[in-house]
C-alpha positions in Angstrom: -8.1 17.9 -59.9 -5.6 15.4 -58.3 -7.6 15.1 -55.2 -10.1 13.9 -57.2 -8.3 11.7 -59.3 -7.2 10.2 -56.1 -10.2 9.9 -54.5 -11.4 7.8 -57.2 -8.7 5.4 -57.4 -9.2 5.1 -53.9 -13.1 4.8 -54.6 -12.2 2.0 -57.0 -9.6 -0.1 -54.8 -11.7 0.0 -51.6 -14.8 -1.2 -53.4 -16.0 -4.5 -52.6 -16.1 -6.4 -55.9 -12.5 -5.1 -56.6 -11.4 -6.1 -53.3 -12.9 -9.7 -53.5 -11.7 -10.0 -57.3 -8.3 -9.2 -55.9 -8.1 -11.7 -53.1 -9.4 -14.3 -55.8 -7.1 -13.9 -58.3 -4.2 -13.2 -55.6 -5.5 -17.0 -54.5 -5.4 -18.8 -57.7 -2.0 -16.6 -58.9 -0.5 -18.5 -55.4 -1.6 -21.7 -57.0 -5.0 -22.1 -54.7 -7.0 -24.6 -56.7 -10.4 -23.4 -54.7 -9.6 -19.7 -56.8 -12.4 -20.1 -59.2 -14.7 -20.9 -57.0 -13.7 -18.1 -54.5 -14.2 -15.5 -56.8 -17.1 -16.7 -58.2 -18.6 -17.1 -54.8 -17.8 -13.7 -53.8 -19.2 -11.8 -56.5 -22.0 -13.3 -56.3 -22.5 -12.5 -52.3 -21.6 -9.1 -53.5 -24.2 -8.7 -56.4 -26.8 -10.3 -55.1 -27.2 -9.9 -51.5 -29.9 -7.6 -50.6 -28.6 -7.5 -47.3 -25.3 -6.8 -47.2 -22.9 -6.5 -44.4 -20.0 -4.3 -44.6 -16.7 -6.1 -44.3 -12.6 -5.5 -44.6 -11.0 -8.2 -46.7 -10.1 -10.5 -44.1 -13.7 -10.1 -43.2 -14.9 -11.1 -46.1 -13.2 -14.5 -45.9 -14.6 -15.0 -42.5 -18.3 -15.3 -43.1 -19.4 -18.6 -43.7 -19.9 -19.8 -47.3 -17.7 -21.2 -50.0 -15.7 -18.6 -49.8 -14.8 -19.3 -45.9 -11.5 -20.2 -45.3 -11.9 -22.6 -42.4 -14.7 -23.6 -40.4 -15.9 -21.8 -37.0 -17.2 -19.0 -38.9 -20.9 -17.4 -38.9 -23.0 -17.0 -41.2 -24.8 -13.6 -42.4 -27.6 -15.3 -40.0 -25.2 -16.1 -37.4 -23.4 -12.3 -37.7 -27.4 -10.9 -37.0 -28.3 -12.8 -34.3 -24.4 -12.6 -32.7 -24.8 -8.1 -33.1 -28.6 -8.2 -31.4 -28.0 -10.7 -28.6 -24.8 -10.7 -27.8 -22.7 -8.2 -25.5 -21.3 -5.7 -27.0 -17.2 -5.0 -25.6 -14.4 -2.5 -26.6 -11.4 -3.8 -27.7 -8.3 -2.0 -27.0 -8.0 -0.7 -30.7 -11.3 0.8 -30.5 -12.9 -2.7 -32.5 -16.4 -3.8 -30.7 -16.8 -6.8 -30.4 -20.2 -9.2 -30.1 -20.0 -12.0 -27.9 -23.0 -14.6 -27.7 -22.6 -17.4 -25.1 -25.3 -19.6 -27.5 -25.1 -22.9 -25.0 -23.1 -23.4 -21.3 -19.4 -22.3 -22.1 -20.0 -21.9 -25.9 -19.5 -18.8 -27.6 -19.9 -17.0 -31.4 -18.7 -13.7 -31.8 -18.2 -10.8 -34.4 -15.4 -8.4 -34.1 -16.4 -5.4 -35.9 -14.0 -1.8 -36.5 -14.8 0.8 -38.6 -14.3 -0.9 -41.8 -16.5 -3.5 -41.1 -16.3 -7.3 -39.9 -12.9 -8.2 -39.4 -13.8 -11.6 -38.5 -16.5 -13.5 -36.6 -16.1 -16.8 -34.2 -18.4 -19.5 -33.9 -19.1 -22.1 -31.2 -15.6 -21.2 -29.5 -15.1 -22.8 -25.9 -15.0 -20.4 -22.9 -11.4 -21.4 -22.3 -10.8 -19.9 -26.2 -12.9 -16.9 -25.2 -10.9 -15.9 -22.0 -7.6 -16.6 -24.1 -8.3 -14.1 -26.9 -10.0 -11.6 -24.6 -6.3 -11.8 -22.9 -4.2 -11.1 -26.6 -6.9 -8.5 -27.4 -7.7 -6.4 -24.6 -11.6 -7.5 -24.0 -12.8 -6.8 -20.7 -14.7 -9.2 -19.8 
């Protein structure tokens, strides 16, 4: 009975609409003004998406949108065409990651593990490229 009371508390927590609830309200309860928005945003994606990718939390905030927390991210688009014509490495935890060289010395990518997108790159200079593939382990 306890293993599966636990199981579906760890059902609940792990499920995306409570995970991006959580990182909204953890936004506007730091005093982020964009907080509304975010969480909006994301349960919408989340609802309505008839497509949807599988991320981990720090994923999530890496696909373009208004829920993106900088630029230089892809969108669900972007993630597509980055998994099917891109490369496809190992990085040294095991992550694969998608690397795209879209124009001469430009690249997107989508770093993937077994949670899902844990973030994704876009229009990144070679020079950025080589020095992440360094921190991370790609072999290029």
């Amino acid at each position: 009975m306890t293993v599966l009371i636990h199981q579906g508390q760890s059902d609940f927590i792990n499920h995306p609409i409570t995970q991006a609830t959580t990182s909204g309200l953890m936004f506007v309860a730091t005093g982020g003004i964009e907080g509304a928005a975010s969480i909006l945003s994301a349960s919408r994606s989340l609802l309505t998406s008839g497509v949807g990718v599988k991320t981990t939390l720090h994923g999530a905030e890496r696909i373009s949108g208004a829920a993106a927390t900088r630029g230089g991210v892809l969108s669900r688009e972007g993630i597509t065409m980055t998994k099917s014509m891109g490369r496809a490495i190992t990085q040294a935890d095991g992550a694969t990651v998608y690397l795209h060289e879209i124009s001469p010395g430009r690249y997107n990518a989508v770093v993937q593990g077994s949670k899902g997108i844990i973030t994704t790159m876009e229009n990144w200079s070679q020079k950025s490229i080589l020095r992440i593939a360094k921190n991370y382990g790609w072999k290029l």
